[in-house]
Structures are given as structure tokens and as C-alpha cells.
N, C-alpha and C positions, 0 to 999 in steps of 0.2 A: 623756315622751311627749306629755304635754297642750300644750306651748308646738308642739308638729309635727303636733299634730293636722290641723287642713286641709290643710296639704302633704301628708301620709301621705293621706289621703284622695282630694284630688284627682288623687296620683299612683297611686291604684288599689292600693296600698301596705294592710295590712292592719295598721292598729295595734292593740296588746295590747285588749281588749274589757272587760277589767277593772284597776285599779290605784290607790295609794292618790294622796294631794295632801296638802296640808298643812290640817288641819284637815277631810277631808274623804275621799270617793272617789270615783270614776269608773265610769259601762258605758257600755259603746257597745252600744246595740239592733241596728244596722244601719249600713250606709257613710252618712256625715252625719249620725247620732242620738245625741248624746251627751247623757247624762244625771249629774247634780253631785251627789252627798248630802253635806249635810254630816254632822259626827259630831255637832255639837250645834246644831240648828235656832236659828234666835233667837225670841222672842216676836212679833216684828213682822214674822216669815217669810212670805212667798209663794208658791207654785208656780209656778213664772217658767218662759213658754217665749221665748226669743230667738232666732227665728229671720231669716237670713241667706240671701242667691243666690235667693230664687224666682224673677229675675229674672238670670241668670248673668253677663249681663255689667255688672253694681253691684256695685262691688268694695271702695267703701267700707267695707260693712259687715262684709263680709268681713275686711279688715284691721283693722277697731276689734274684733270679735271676736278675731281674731289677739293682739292687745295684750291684752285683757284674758284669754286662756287664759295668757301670757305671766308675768302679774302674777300668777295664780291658784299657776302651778307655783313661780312664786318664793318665794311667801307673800309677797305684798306685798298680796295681799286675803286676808282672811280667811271662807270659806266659812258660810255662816252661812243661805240658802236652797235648796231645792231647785232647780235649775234643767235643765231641758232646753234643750239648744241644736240645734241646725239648720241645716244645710246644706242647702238647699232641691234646685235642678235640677243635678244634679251634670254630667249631661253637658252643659252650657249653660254652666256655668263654668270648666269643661276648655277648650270650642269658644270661650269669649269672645262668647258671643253670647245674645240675651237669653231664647230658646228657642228647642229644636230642632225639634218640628214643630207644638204649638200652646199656647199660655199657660195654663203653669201656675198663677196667680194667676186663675186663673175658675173650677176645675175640685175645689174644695173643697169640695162637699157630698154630703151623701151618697145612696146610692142610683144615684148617676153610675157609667154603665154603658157610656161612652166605652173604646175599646180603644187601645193603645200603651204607649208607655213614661212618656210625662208624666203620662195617667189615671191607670197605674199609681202613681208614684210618690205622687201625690194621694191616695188609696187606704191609701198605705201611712205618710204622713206624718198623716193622721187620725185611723189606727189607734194612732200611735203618741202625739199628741198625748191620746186617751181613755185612753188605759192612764197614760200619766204622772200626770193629774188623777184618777185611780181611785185610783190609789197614796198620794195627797197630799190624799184626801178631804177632811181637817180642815183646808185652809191654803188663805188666799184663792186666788183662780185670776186669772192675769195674762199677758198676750199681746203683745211689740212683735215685731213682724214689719218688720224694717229693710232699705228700700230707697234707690234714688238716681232720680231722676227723667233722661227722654229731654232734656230741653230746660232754656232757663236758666227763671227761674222769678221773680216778682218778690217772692219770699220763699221761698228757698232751701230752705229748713226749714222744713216744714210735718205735721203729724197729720191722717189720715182715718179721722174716726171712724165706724166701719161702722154699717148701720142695724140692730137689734135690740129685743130688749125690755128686754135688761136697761139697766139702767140706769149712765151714767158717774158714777164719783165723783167730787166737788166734789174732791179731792185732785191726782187724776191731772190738772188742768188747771193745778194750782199747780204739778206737778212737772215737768209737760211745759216751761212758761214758764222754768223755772226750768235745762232740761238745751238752753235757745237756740232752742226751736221757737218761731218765727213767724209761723202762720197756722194754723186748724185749718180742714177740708172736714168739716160731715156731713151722712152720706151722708143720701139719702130712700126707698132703699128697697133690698132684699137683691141682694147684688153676687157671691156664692160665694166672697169672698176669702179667704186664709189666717186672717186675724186675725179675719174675718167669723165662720168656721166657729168660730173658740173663744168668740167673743162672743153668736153664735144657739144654740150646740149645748150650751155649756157652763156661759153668762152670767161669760164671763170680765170682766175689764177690758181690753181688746184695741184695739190701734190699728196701722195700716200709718204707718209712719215715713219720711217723703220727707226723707232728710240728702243734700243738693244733688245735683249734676249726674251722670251716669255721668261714667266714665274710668276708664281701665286700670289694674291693678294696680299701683302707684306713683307714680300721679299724680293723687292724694287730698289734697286738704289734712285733717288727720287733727287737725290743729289749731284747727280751724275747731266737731271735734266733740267738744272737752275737756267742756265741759257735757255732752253726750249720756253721754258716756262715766262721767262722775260720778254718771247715773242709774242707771245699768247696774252701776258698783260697787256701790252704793249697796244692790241692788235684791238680787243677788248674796250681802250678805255679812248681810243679811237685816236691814237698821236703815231708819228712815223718811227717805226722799231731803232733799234742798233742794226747797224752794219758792219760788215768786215769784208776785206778783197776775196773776191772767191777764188783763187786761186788757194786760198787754205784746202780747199775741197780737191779731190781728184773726181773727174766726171769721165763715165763709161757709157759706150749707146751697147744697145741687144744688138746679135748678128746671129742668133737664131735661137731659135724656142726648142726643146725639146718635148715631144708631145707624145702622151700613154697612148697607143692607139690599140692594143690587145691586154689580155688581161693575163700574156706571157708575157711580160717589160721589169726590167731590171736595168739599175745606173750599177755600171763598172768600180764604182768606188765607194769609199768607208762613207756609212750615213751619218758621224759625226764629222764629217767634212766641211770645213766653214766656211759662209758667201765669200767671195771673191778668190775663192782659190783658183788658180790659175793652174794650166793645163797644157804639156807641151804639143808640139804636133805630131800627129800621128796618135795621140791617145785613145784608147776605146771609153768613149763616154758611157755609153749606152746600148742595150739591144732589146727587141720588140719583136713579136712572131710577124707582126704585118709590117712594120717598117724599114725590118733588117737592121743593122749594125751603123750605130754615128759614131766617124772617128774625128779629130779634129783634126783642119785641114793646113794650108800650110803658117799658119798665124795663131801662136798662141791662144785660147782662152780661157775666158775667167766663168767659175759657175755660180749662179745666183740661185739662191729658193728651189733648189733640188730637192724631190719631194717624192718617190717611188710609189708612195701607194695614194697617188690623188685618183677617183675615178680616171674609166675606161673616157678618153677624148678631151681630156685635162692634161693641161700643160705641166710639165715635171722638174723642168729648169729651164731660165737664162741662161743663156752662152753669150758673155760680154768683152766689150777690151776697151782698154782705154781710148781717149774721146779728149777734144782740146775742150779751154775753156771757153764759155759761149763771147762771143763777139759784142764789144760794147759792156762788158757787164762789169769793167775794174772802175 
């Protein structure tokens, strides 16, 4: 059943909610919530959430989870952490489309009292995200929430590490470099996103994972994400990943948000324009009927996830620049 899980799900299909695996067992909490125990934890174990689709039509991740439930049922890994996994907007990845009436990846915190079905589901992925980490009290807490980016990107692979208090470990920069990620964004200030909420609410170790471009189911290079995918075994069978000096990475912090604030807003440049293009000063980035005209000022920058028609009060882009590497972390 585990190598059909997202097919049975996607297809509204009700698979068995309990059963064993090799080295391990399975429950499913709800449609999209599956939860891994193994039978005998390792020392170096995790509480690993991985979740997948917040975004419905990033298929990527979706298919590299696919492979690795694959390899799970085969026993070609060996279960060794706790892991929940996640199917995020389920009717978004049915429809092929990246949500159905407003983005679920803002809508992560708590006390949100937003009505619908995506609120809902927010709601209910929170819920279930606490209860996992309650279960698993005594075992580090750990968060990649895997996505594909709208546009091309000039480093394909990139980490954004949400704004919080807790703090990133020198490790996860070694392992990130080490699973082909090239660039990391952090953030400057609290954004409601998936990985956000387990990093503000939980002090998880938590990062949203930009693994390249969207595209439809089968037209992924999956190839491309053999490292990611070594981290995620890795992570899974509960042993300490590969590493590499993050200085392979280039890391950028935000130095300001671009925000739709009328529903006259237009970005000054081509929309096949790719993250991290960079921007001399003086440019006209953008203009808005109520915010007026953002020009950049005297410091270069770079645009991230420029996005013209996100609702009216939705952020439209990053404005980034390069950022040293974090301290301790070679």
C-alpha cells in the first residue's frame, strides 16, 4: 500500500489507515497525513516532518516522495526515524493548479480565523503537525517542506530559512550544501509559512526547499535531485546525512518585501524574469495606486518570487542581496 499511497489519495481512494513495512509501521491520521514509526528508533533519530503539494501544482516533490515510499515498501531503506509526511492542498493537486481559492503557504498560524477550505486545511495540518511532535517529545524536531519555484531561477535550488528565534544549526548548512542546494534566502521577519509555523511554534529546524522549476507530473528531472533525495534517506532511516562546507552555497538575507497593496500594481519588469536577478540602483521595480513607485536605492538588489497578480495585501517579491556565510557553520 505505501509505494500507492498518493495515487490512492489523490484518487479520493481510502487506503488501509494502518499496516506494517519493513522495519517499521504506518497510520494515516487523515487524507494526506501519513505518519512512519519505526520498530527501533536509531540514536541519531529525528521527528522528521516532509511535507509535499502546499503548493499543488509542484510535482516534483511529490514524485521524489513517491520514490522514496517506493524504496521504503521495498526495504531498500531501512526505517530507523519517526517521520510524518504530508500531502499538503490536496484539491490543488488533483486541479494541477497551485491553489484553489487562496494560498495556502501564508495561512499557518495560529488563531487564523479565515473561513474555507484551504483555512481549513491549515487548521488541520497544524493540528496535526503538534500532535506528531507531542508524540516524539524526546527526538530532535525537524521540518523540510518541499517545493518548485514559478519561474527559472539563477540557482535552481535554493533554502529559505524562515525568521524565528530559534536558532539554525551549523549542521543543517553542511547538509543542505551537501543534498545540491545552491543558495539560501533568510527571511527578516515572520512570513506564516508551513516550515515557519514548525520553526516559531515548535523551534523546529525547518526550511521551505525550492528544488527547480514547476512542471507537470512527469516532466521532472528527478535526477537532478539525487542529492536531495540522499538527505531525505538519510534523514528517514535515522543516521547522520552527508555533509559539505557551505560555502558551496551563496546566502542572501530580504531587505524588503514588495507588497500588492491596490489592485492598480504592476512590477516594472519582464514576468519571465528569473529569482535572483539583480537590479541596479535607481531601478523602478514597481508601482501601486496606494503605495506609489519603489525604486531601488542606493545598493543593488536581487528579486525573489515576483509574482504581479497575488491577491490585493499579498506580498509580490523579495528584494535580496548577498549575506556572509553563517558563523561556525564550516
Amino acid at each position: 500500500m505505501l509505494s500507492q499511497w498518493i495515487d490512492l489519495t489523490l484518487a479520493e481512494r481510502v487506503p488501509d489507515t494502518e499496516g506494517r513495512l519493513p522495519f517499521g509501521h504506518y497510520r494515516q491520521w487523515e487524507p494526506g497525513v501519513l505518519e512512519l514509526l519505526p520498530s527501533q528508533p536509531q540514536p541519531q533519530a529525528r521527528a522528521c516532518v516532509i511535507s509535499v503539494g502546499v503548493h499543488g501544482n509542484e510535482t516534483a516533490p511529490i514524485e521524489l516522495l513517491g520514490e522514496l515510499l517506493s524504496r521504503l515498501e521495498a526495504g531498500q531503506l531501512r526505517l530507523g526515524a519517526p517521520v510524518l509526511l504530508i500531502l499538503g492542498n490536496l484539491p490543488a493537486i488533483r486541479a494541477g493548479e497551485r491553489f484553489i481559492d487562496t494560498n495556502l503557504n501564508r495561512l499557518f498560524q495560529r488563531g487564523q480565523d479565515r473561513q474555507g477550505d484551504e483555512p481549513d486545511r491549515a487548521r488541520a495540518l497544524m493540528a496535526a503537525v503538534d500532535a506528531f511532535y507531542a508524540r516524539h517529545a524526546g527526538a530532535p524536531r525537524l521540518h523540510y517542506d518541499l517545493h518548485t519555484a514559478i519561474r527559472d531561477s539563477r540557482f535552481p535550488r535554493f533554502a529559505v530559512e524562515p525568521h524565528a528565534e530559534a536558532h539554525t544549526a551549523a549542521e543543517q548548512w553542511r547538509w543542505l550544501a551537501a543534498a545540491g542546494l545552491q543558495a539560501v534566502l533568510h527571511q527578516h521577519q515572520h512570513s506564516w509559512t508551513f516550515s515557519h509555523y514548525s520553526k516559531h511554534y515548535h523551534g523546529a529546524q525547518a526550511f521551505t526547499l525550492e528544488l527547480g522549476k514547476v512542471a507537470p507530473f512527469g516532466g521532472n528531472d528527478l535526477v537532478a535531485l539525487r542529492p536531495m533525495r540522499g538527505l531525505l534517506e538519510a534523514l528517514i532511516e535515522g543516521r547522520e546525512p552527508p555533509g559539505q562546507a557551505p560555502a558551496a552555497m551563496a546566502f542572501f538575507r530580504v531587505e524588503h518585501e514588495l507588497m500588492r497593496r491596490s489592485r492598480d500594481f504592476c512590477l516594472h519588469f519582464a514576468d519571465e524574469t528569473a529569482n535572483f536577478t539583480e537590479f541596479a540602483p535607481g531601478s523602478l521595480l514597481a508601482s501601486d495606486g496606494e503605495a506609489g513607485d519603489f525604486r531601488v536605492g542606493d545598493t543593488p538588489l536581487a528579486v525573489v518570487f515576483p509574482n504581479a497578480n497575488v491577491e490585493v495585501g499579498a506580498r509580490a517579491a523579495l528584494l535580496v542581496k548577498p549575506g556572509p556565510v553563517p558563523e561556525g557553520s564550516d
